[in-house]
Every structure is written in C-alpha cells, then in structure tokens.
Backbone as JSON, one array per atom type, in Angstrom:
{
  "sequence": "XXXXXXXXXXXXXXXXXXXXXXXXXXXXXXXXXXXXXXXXXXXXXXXXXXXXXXXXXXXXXXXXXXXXXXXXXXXXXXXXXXXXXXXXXXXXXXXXXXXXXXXXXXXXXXXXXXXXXXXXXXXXXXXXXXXXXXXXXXXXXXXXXXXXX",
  "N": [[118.64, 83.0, 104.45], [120.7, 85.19, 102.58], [123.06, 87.7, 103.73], [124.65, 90.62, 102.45], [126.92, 92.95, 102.23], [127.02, 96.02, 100.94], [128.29, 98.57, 98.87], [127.98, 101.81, 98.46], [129.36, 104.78, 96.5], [129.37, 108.0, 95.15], [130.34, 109.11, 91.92], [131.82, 111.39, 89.79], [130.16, 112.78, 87.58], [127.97, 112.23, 89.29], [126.45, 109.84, 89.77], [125.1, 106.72, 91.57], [127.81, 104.82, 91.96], [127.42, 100.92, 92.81], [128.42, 98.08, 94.59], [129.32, 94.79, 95.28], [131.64, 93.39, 97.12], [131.37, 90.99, 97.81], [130.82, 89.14, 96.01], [132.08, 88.08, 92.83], [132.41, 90.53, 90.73], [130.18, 92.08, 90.94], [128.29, 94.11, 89.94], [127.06, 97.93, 89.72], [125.1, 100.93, 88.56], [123.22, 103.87, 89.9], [120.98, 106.3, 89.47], [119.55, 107.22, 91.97], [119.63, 106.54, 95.24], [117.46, 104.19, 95.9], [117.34, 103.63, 93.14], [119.45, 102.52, 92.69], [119.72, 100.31, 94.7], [118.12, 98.83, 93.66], [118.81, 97.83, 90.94], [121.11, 96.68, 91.77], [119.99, 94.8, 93.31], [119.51, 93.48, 90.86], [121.68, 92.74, 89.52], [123.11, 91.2, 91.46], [121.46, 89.15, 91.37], [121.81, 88.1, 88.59], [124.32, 87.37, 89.23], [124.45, 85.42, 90.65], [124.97, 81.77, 91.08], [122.27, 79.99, 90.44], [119.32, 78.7, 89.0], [117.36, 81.29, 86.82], [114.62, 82.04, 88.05], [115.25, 81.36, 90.74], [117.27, 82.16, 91.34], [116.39, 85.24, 91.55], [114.53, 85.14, 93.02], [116.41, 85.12, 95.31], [118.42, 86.94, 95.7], [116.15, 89.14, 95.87], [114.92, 88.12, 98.83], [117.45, 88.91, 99.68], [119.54, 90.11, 102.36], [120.68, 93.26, 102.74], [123.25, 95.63, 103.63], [124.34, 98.52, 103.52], [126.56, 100.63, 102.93], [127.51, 103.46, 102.74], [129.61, 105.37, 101.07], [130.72, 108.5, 102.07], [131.73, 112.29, 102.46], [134.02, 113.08, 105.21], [132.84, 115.18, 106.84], [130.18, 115.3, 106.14], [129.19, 112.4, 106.48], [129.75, 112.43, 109.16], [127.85, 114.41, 110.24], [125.97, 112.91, 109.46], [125.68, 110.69, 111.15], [125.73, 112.16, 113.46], [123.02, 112.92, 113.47], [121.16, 110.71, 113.55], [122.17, 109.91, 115.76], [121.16, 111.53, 117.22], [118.18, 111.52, 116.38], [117.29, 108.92, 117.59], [117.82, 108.91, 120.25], [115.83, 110.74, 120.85], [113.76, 109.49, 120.01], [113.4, 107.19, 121.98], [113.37, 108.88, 124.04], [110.36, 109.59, 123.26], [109.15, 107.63, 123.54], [109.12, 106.91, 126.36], [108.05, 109.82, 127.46], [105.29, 109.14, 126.21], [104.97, 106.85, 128.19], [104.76, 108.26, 130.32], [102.64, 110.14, 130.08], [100.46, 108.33, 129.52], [100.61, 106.94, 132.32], [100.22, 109.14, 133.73], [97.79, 110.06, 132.81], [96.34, 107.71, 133.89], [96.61, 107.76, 136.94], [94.96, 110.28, 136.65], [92.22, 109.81, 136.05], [91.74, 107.49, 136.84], [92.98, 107.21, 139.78], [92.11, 109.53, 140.87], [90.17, 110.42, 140.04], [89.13, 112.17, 137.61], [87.29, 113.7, 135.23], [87.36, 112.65, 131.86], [87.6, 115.53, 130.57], [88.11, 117.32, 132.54], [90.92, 116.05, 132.78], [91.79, 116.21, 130.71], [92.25, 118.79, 130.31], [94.34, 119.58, 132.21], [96.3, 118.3, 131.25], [96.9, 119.11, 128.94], [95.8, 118.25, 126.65], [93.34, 116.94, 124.43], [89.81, 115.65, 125.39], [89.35, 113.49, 123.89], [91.6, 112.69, 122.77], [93.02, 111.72, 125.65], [91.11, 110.03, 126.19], [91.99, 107.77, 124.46], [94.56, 107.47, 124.76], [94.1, 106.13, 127.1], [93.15, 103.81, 126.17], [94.84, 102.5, 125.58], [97.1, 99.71, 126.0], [98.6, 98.81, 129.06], [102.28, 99.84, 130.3], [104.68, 97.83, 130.98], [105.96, 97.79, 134.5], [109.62, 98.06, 135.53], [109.45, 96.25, 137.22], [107.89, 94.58, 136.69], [108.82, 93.56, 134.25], [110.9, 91.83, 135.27], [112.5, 88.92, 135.26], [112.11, 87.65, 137.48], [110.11, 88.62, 139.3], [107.54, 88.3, 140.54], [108.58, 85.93, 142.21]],
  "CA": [[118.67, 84.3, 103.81], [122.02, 85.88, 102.69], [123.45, 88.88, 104.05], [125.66, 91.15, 101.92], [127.68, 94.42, 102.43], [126.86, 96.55, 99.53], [129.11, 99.62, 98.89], [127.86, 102.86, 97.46], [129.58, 105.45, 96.11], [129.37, 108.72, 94.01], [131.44, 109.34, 90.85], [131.88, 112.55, 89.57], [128.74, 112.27, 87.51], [126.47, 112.43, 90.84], [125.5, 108.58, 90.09], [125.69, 106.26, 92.59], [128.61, 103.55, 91.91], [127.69, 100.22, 93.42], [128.91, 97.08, 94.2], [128.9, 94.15, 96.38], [132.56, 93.28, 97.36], [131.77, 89.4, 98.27], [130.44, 88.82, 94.77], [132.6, 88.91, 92.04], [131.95, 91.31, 89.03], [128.74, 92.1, 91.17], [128.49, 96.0, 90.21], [126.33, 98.99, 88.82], [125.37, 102.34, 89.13], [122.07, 104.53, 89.61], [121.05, 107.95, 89.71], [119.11, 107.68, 93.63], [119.75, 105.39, 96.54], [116.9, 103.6, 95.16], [117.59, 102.65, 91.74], [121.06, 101.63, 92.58], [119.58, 99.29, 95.01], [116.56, 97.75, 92.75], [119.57, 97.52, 89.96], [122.15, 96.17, 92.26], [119.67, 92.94, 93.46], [119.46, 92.77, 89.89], [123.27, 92.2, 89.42], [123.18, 89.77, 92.41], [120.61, 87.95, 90.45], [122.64, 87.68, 87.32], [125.93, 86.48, 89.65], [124.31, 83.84, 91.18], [124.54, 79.99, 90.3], [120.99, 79.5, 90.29], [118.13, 79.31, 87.92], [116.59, 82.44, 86.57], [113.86, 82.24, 88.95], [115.58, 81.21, 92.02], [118.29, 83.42, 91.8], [115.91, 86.61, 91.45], [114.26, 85.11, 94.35], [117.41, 84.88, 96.57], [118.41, 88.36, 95.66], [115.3, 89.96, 96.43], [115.09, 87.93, 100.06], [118.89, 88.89, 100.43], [119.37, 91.71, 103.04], [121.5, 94.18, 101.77], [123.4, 96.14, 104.49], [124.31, 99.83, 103.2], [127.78, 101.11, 103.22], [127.66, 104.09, 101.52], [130.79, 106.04, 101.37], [130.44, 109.74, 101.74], [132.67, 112.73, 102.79], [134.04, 112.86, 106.7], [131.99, 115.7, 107.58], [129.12, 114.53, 105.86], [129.02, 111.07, 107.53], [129.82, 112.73, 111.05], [126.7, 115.07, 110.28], [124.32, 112.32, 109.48], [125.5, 110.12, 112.21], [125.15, 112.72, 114.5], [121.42, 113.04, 113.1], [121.22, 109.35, 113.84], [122.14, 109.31, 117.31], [120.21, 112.33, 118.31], [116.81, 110.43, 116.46], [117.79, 107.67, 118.04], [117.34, 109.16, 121.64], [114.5, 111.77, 120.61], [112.85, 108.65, 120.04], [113.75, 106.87, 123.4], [112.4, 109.97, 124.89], [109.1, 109.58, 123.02], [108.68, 106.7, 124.41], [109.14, 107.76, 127.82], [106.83, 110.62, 127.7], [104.32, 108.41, 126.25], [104.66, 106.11, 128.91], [104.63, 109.24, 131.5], [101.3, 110.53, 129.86], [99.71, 107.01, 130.29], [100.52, 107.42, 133.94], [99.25, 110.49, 134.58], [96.01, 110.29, 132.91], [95.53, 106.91, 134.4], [96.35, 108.42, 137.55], [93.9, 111.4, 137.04], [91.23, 109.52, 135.86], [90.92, 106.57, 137.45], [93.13, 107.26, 141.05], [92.29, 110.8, 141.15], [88.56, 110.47, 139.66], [88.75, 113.4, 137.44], [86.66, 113.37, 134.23], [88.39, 112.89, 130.93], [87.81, 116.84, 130.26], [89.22, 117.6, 133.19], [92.0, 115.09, 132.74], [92.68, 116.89, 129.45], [92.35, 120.62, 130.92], [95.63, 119.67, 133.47], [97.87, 117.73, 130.81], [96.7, 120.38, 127.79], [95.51, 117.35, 124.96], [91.84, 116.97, 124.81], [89.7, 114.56, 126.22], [89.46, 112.38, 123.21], [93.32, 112.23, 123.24], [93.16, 111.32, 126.87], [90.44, 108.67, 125.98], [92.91, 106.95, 123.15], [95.57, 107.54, 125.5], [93.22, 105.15, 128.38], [92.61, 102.58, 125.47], [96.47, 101.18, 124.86], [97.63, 98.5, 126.85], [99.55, 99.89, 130.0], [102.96, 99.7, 129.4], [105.04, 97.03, 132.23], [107.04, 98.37, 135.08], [110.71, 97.42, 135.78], [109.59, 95.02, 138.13], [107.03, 93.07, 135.72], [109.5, 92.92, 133.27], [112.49, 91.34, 135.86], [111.99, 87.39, 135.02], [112.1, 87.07, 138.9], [109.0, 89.87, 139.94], [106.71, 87.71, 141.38], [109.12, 84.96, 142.5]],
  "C": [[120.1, 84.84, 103.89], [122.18, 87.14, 102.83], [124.89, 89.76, 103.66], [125.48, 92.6, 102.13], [127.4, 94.97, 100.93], [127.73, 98.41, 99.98], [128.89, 100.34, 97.82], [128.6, 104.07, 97.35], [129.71, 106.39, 94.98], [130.45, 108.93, 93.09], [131.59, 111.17, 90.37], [130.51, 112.84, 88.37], [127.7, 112.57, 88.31], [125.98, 110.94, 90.8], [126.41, 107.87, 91.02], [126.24, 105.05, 91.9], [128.51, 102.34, 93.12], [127.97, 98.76, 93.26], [128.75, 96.12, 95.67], [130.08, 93.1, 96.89], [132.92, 91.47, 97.21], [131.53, 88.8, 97.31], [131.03, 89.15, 93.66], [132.3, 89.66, 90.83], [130.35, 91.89, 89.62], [128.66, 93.86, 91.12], [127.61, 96.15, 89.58], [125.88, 100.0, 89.34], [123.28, 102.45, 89.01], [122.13, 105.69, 89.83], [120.61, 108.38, 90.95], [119.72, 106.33, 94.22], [119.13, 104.07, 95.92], [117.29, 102.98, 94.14], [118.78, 101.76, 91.78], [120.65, 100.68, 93.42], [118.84, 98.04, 94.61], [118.12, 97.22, 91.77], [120.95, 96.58, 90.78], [121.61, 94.4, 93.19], [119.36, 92.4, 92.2], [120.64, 91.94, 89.49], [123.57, 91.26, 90.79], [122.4, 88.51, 91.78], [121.37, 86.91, 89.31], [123.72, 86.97, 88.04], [125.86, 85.49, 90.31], [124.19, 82.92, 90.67], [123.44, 79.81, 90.77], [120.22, 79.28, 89.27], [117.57, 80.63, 87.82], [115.52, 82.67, 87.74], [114.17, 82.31, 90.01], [116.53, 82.09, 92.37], [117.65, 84.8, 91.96], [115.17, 86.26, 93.18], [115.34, 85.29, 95.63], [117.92, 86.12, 96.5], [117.39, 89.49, 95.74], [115.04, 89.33, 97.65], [116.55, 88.46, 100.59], [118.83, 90.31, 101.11], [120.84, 92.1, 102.76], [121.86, 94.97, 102.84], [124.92, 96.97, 103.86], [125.44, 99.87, 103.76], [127.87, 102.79, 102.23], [128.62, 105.29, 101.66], [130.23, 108.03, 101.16], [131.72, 110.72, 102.75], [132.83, 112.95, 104.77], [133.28, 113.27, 106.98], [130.6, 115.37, 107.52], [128.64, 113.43, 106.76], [129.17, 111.57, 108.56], [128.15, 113.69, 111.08], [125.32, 114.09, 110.6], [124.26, 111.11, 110.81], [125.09, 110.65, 113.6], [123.84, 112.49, 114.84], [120.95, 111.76, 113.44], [120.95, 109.8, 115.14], [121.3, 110.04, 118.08], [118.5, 111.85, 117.97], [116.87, 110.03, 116.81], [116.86, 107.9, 119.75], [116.07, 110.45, 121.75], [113.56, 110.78, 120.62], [112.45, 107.56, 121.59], [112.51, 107.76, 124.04], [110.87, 110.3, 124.77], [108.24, 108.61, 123.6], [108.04, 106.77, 125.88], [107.9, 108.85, 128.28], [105.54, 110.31, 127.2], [104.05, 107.36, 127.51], [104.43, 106.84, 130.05], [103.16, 109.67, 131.23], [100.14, 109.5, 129.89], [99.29, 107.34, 131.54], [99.86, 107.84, 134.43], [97.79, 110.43, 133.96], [95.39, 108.93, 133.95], [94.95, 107.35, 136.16], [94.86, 109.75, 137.98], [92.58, 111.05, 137.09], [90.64, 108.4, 136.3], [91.25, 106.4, 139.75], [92.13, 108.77, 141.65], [90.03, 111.14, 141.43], [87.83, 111.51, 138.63], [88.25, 112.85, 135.74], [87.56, 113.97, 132.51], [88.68, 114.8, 130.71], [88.42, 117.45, 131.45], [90.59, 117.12, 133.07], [93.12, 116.2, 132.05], [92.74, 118.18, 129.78], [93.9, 120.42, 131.33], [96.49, 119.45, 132.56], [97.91, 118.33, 129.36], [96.35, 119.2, 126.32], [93.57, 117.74, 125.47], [91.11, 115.89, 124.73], [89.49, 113.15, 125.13], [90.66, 112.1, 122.88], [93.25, 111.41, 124.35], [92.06, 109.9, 126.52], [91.34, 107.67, 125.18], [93.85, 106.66, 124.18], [95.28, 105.95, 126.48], [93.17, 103.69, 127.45], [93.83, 101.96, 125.5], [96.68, 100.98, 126.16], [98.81, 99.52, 127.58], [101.58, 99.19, 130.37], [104.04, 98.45, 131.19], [105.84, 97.62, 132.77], [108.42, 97.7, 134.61], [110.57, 96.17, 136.46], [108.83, 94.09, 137.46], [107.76, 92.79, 134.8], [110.54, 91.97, 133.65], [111.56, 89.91, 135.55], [111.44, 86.84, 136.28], [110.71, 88.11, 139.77], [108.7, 88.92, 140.48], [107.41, 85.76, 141.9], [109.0, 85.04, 144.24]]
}
C-alpha cells in the first residue's frame, strides 16, 4: 500500500487547491475537505501506470496523509485543539478505568448492592451493571512481560 503526502490549500476562491507533490501533474481542487480528497484519488488514478481498474484500485487503498496549509494562528489553534483532545481522551480512559475499580470494589469487595453502588459514585445501577460487564482493564504489573516471572 502506497503512502502519499497530499497538500491542501485555499485559493482566493475558498476552494481547496490540491496536489500530491511525489506525483507529477497529480493536482485538483474542491469546494470541502472531502471532495478534494474523493477528486484527488481520482487524479492519482489517472497518473498511475496501471490499468484502469488497477490503478483506481491502488489509489483508493493508497493512504493519503493530509498536509493542509492554513494560516499560523489558525494551525497553532487547531493543534492546540489536538493536543488538549488528545489528553481529554487519555483522561477518559483513566477515569473509566478508576470507575471500574471502584464499583468493582463496592460491589464485589465491599458487598454493596448495585443501587447502592450507584447512590455513592452518582450513575445508576444499570450504568454500574454495564460498567461490571467489560473486561477489567490490566494493571502495570500484568502488562510488564516479566509479572509473573
């Protein structure tokens, strides 16, 4: 599977100008993100030495990895927005794997009945039941290759 840099940018227009640097003559534009990318594995299609068929196939398996030029602040905005999803998500994790814990804790060390469970940690007890059903998540030490060595 081939992996090409694709480079979008706006024109004055508002459409998106793109192209695909490693391919020559490999360009075209759209009016969303979208179209310019459906239209731009079309123009990979057309620039490949293949057959009609095989080349549409190799440009729709090809992963396409997004450059898309935009102004400093812009790009510093959305990367920001990036990095703070990024670790909002981390953290979801985390407090999913903390709310595991504690119900397993409540309900199976503790003994307390899902509605109680769910009274203390504020979901309700068919949360806390769903919660009990997923696979419990591995410490640090079941994950080290060497735990039980």
């Amino acid at each position: 599977m081939n992996r090409y840099t694709v480079v979008y940018e706006r024109d004055e227009d508002d459409w998106w100008v793109v192209s695909i640097p490693d391919v020559p003559g490999c360009h075209t534009q759209g009016r969303t993100l979208p179209s310019a990318e459906k239209r731009i594995r079309e123009a990979l299609a057309a620039s490949l030495d293949a057959t009609d068929e095989e080349a549409e196939r190799l440009a729709q398996e090809a992963v396409l990895v997004g450059d898309v030029r935009l102004p400093a602040e812009a790009r510093r905005l959305l990367d920001q927005y990036a990095d703070a999803r990024h670790e909002a998500e981390g953290r979801s994790a985390l407090a999913q794997d903390a709310l595991q814990a504690v119900a397993v804790a409540l309900t199976q060390t503790v003994g307390l009945s899902l509605r109680d469970a769910g009274q203390l940690i504020g979901l309700s007890q068919e949360r806390i039941r769903q919660v009990l059903e997923r696979p419990c998540p591995l410490t640090a030490e079941e994950r080290s290759p060497h735990a039980n060595s």
